[in-house]
C-alpha positions in Angstrom: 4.7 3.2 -57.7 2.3 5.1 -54.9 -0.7 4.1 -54.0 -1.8 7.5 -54.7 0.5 9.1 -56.9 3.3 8.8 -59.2 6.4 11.0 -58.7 7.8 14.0 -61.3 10.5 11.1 -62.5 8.0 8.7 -63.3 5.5 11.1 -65.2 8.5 11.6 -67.3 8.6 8.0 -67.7 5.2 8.0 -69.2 5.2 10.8 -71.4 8.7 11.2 -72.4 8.0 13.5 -75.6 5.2 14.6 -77.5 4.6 11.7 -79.6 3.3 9.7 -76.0 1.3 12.6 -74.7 -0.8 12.3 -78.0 -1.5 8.7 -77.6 -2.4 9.1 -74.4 -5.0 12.4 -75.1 -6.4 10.9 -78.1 -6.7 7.6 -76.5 -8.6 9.2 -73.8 -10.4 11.9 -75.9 -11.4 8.8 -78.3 -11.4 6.0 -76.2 -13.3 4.3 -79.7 -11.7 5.8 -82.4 -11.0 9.2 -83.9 -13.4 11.6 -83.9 -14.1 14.2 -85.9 -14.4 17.3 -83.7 -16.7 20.0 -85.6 -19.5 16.9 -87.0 -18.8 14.4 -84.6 -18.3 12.0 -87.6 -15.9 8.7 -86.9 -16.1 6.9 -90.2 -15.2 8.9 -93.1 -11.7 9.9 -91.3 -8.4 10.3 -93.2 -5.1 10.1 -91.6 -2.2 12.5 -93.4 1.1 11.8 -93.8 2.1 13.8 -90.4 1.5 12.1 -87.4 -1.6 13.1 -85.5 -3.5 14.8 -88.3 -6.5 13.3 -89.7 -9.2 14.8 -92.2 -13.2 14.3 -92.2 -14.0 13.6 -95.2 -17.9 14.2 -94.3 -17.1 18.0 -93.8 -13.8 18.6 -94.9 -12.3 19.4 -91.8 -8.3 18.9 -91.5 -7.6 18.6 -87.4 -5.7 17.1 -84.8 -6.2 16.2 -80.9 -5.7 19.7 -80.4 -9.0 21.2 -82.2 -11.6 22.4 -80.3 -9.7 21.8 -76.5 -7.6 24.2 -74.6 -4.6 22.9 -76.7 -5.8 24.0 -79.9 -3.4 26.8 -81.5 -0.7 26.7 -78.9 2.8 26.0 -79.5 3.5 24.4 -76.6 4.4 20.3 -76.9 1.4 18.1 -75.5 3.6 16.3 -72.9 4.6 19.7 -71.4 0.7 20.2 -71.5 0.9 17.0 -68.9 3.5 18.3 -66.9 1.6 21.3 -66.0 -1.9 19.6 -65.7 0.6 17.0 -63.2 1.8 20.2 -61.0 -1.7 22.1 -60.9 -3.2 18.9 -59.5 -0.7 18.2 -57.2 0.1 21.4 -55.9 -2.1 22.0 -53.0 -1.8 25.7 -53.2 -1.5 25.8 -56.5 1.5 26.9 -58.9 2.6 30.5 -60.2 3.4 31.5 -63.8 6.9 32.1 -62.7 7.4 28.6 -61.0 5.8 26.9 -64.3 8.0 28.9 -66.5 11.3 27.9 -64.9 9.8 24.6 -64.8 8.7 24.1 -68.5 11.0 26.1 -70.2 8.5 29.1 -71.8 8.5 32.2 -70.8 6.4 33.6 -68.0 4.0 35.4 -70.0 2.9 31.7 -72.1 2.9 29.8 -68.8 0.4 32.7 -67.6 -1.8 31.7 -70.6 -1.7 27.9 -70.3 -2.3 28.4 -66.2 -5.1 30.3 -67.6 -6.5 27.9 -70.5 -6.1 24.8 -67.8 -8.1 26.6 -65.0 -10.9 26.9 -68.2 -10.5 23.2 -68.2 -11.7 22.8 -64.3 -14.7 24.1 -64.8 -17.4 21.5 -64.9 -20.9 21.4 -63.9 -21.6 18.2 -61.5 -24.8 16.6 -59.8 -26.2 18.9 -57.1 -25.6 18.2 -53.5 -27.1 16.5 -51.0 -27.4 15.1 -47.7 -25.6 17.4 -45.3 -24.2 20.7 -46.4 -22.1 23.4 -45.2 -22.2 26.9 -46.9 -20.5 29.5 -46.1 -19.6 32.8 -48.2 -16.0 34.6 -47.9 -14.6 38.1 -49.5 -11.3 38.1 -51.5 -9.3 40.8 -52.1 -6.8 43.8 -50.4 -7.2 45.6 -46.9 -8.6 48.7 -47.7 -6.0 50.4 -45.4 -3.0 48.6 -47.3 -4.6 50.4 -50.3 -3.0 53.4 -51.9 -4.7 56.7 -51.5 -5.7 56.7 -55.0 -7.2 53.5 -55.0 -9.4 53.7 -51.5 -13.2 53.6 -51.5 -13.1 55.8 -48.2 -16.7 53.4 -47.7 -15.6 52.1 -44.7 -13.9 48.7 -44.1 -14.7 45.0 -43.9 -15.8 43.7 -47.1 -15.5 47.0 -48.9 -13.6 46.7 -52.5 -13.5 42.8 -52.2 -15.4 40.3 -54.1 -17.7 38.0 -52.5 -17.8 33.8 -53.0 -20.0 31.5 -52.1 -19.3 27.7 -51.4 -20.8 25.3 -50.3 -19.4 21.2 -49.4 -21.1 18.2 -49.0 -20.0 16.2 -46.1 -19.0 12.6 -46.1 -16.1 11.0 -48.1 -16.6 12.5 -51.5 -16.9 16.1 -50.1 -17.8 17.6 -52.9 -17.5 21.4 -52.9 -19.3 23.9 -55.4 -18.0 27.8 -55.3 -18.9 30.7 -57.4 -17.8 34.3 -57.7 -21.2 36.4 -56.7 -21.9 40.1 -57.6 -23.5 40.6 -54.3 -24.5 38.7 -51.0 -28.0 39.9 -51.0 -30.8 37.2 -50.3 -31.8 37.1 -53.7 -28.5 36.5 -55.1 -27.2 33.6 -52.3 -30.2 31.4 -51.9 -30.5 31.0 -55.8 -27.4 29.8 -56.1 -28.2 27.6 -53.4 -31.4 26.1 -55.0 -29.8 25.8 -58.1 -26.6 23.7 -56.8 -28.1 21.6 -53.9 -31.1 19.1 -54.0 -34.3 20.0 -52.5 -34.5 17.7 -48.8 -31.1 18.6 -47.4 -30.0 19.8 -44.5 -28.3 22.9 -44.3 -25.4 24.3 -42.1 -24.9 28.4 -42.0 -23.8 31.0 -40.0 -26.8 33.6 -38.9 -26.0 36.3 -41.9 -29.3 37.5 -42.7 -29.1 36.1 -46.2 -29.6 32.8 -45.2 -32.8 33.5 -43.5 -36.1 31.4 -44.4 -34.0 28.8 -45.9 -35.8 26.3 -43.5 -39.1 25.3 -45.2 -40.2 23.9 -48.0 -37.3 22.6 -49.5 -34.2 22.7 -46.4 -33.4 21.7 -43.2 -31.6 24.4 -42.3 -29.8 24.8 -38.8 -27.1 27.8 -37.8 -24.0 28.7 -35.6 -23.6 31.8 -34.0 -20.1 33.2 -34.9 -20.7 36.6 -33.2 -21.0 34.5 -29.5 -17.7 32.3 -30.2 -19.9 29.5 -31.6 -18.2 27.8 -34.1 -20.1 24.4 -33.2 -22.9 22.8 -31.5 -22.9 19.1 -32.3 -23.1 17.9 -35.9 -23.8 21.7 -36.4 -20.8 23.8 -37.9 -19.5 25.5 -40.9 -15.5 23.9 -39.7 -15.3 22.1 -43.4 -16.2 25.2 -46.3 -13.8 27.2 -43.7 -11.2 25.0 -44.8 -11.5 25.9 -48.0 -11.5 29.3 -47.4 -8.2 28.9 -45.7 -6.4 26.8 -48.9 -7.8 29.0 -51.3 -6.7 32.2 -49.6 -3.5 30.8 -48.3 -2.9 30.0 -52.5 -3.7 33.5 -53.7 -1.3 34.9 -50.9 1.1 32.9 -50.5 1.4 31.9 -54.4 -0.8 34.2 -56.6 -0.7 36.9 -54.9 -3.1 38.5 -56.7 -6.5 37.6 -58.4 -7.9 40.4 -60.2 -11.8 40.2 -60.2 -12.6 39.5 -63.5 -10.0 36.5 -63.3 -11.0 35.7 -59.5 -13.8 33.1 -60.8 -11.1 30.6 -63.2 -9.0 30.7 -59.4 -11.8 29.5 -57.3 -12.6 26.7 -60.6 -9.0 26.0 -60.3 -8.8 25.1 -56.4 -12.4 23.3 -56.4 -11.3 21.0 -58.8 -8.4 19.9 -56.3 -10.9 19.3 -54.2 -13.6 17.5 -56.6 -11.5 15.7 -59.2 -8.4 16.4 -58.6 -8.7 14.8 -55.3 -5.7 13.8 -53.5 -7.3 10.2 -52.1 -7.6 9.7 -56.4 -4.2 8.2 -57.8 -2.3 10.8 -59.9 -2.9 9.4 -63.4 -7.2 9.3 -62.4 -6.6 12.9 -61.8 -5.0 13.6 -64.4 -7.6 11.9 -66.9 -10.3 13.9 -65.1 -8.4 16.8 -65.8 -8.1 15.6 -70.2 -12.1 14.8 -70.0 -12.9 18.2 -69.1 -10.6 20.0 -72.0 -13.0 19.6 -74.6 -14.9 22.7 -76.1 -13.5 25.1 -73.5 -11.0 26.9 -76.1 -9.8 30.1 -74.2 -8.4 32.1 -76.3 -5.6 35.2 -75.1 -7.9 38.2 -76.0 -10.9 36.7 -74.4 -8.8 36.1 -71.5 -7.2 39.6 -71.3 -9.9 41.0 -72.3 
């Protein structure tokens, strides 16, 4: 085996059907016992006669591993579950609904709904950031003059009819990278976000847009390059590392997605900071993978919410 990952033949090796893919998800799910997902109760459980089914007894509650995560209702077998949590990790650029189709066997149309249920999953709040930190915002969507005449804002060009994101990474080993869909890039809207995700004390690397002004005070060190004069660094001082996240995350919707409608856009950017968080390539496979099971609880996405 890898030192950092395992390949497709051995994952198969592991979960060969779905009887080993429960195991594993209630092993990790209940790493003390089963659980009763609605009162939290472990000691008045039932098992039934099928495998995998329990009953509370405390509030009468039949369920499986599958209640209350991403799983729950779907009639796709847990180990292909694994398979596509396996691919979406180790895909840098991530994987389309046609590609998981083919590789799953469902149709396009499910694998569009479990891509969507498992980008649910890699949403997670973590510790705020600190020590140094590069933020940087970026606009996602079509060239308005590859637009078709019934679909042009005729408001000029640049970031018109895109939707801004903010990101900011941490530098050092972990480099733990926060990013967020935003209504607007106004001052208001970018430095809350910034308070809320990084740690008063920091220091702070922008560009000079004018929303990032006053940052350094109270609670930031904040220093800037100046992109407009072909700055891109001065010393320690750059914005180089969120780029590159700009530049996996675009090449991904491009080059793979092709398209991220707005009110989807936010589960995408989840979806490829997780890669970068959790799903970490310097993790081995199977840590990523159990990050991905720990963060499927309570994040049931159901297919009118998500069309909706």
């Amino acid at each position: 085996m890898s030192r950092s990952t395992i390949s497709t033949f051995q994952l198969f090796k592991l979960f060969p059907d779905e009887a080993t893919a429960r195991e594993y998800l209630e092993g990790r799910l209940w790493p003390t016992g089963t659980i009763c997902p609605a009162c939290k109760a472990g000691d008045h459980i039932t098992v039934r006669k099928a495998a995998g089914f329990y009953r509370c007894n405390a509030c009468q509650l039949d369920f499986t591993v599958r209640t209350g995560t991403i799983f729950e209702r779907s009639h796709v077998p847990l180990h292909k579950w694994i398979y596509a949590m396996y691919l979406l990790v180790t895909a840098r650029k991530g994987i389309s609904s046609m590609q998981l189709a083919k590789e799953i066997g469902i149709t396009q149309k499910s694998a569009w709904f479990v891509l969507g249920r498992l980008r649910e999953a890699c949403h997670g709040k973590m510790g705020k950031l600190r020590g140094f930190i590069e933020i940087d915002e970026t606009f996602v969507g079509g060239k308005e003059g590859n637009k078709h005449k019934c679909k042009k804002l005729n408001a000029g060009r640049g970031s018109v009819g895109k939707t801004a994101v903010l990101g900011m990474r941490e530098r050092g080993e972990s480099g733990r990278t926060v990013a967020m869909v935003i209504p607007t890039t106004d001052i208001n809207t970018v430095q809350n976000e910034i308070h809320g995700a990084v740690e008063a004390g920091s220091v702070l690397f922008t560009d000079e847009y004018g929303a990032y002004n006053d940052l350094d005070g109270l609670f930031f060190e904040h220093h800037t390059v100046n992109h407009s004069l072909g700055e891109f660094a001065r010393g320690p001082i750059s914005t180089n590392s969120i780029e590159s996240v700009w530049a996996v995350l675009k090449r991904g919707l491009h080059g793979v997605y092709h398209h991220a409608s707005p009110k989807h856009l936010h589960r995408y950017v989840d979806e490829f900071t997780f890669r970068l968080n959790a799903g970490n390539v310097a993790r081995h496979t199977t840590e990523r993978l159990d990050s991905f099971v720990d963060g499927v609880v309570g994040k049931r996405l159901t297919y009118k919410r998500l069309i909706r």
